[in-house]
C-alpha positions in Angstrom: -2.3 -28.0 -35.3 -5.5 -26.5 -33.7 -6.8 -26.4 -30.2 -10.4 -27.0 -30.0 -12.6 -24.5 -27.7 -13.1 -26.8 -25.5 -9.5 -27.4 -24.9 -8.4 -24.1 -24.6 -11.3 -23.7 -21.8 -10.3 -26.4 -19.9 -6.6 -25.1 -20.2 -7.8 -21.9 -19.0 -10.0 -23.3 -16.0 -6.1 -24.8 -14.9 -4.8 -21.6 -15.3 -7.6 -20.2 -13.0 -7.0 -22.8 -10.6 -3.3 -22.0 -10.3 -3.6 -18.4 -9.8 -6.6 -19.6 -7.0 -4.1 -21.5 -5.1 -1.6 -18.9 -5.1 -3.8 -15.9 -4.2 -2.6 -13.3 -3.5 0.5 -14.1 -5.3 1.3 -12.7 -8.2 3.0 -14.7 -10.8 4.5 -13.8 -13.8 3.6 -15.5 -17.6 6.5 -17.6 -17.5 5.7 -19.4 -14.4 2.2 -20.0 -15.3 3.6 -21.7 -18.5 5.9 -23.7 -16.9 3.4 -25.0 -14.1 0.9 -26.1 -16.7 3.8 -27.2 -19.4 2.0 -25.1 -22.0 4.0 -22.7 -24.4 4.3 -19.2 -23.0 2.9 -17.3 -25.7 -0.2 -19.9 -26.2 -0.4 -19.2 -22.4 -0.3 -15.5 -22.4 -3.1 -15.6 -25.2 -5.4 -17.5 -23.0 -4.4 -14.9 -19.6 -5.6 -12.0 -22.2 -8.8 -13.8 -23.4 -9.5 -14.2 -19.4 -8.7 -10.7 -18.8 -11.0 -9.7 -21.6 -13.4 -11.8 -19.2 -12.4 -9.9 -16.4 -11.7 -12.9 -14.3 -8.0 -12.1 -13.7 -6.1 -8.6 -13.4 -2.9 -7.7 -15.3 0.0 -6.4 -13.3 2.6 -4.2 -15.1 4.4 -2.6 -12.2 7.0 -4.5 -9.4 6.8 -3.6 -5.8 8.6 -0.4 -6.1 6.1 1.0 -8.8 8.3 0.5 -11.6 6.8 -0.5 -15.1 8.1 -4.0 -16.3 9.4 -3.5 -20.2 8.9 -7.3 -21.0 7.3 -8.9 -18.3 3.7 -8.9 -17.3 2.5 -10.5 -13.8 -1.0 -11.8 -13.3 -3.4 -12.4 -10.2 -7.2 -13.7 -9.8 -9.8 -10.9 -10.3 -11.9 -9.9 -7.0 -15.0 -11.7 -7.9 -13.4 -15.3 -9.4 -11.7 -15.0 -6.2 -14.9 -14.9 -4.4 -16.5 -17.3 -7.1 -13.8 -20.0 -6.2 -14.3 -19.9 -2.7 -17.4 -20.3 -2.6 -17.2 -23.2 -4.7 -14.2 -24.8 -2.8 -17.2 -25.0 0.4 -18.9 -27.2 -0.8 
């Protein structure tokens, strides 16, 4: 089955929403799946086509600088940051 365009950008306007409302949290692939009951890897193909957009950041490293082998945690870039708020003013 396919997922039209539209869809997927609505999909990924939830996922931008989610990451909004737990800035600065960062949360990992499999929580963003599970908070928008979506499949993990149709999830994490949306997080790198917004990345591609540069309207989140990609963290590959925990607190204590190590470099995750599996996991991958992600966070709202600068500027949707700023775009959100702006928007949530009005």
């Amino acid at each position: 089955m396919r997922i039209s365009e539209v869809k997927k950008e609505k999909i990924s306007e939830q996922i931008l929403a989610l990451l909004y409302s737990s800035f600065p949290k960062l949360l990992f692939t499999s929580h963003i799946a599970r908070e928008i009951a979506r499949d993990e890897e149709f999830v994490k193909s949306l997080l790198h086509s917004l990345k591609k957009k540069n309207l989140i950041t990609e963290i590959k490293k925990n607190k204590k600088g190590v470099i995750y082998l599996r996991r991958t945690r992600w966070k709202l870039g600068e500027e949707a940051y700023k775009a959100y708020k702006g928007y949530q003013k009005f």
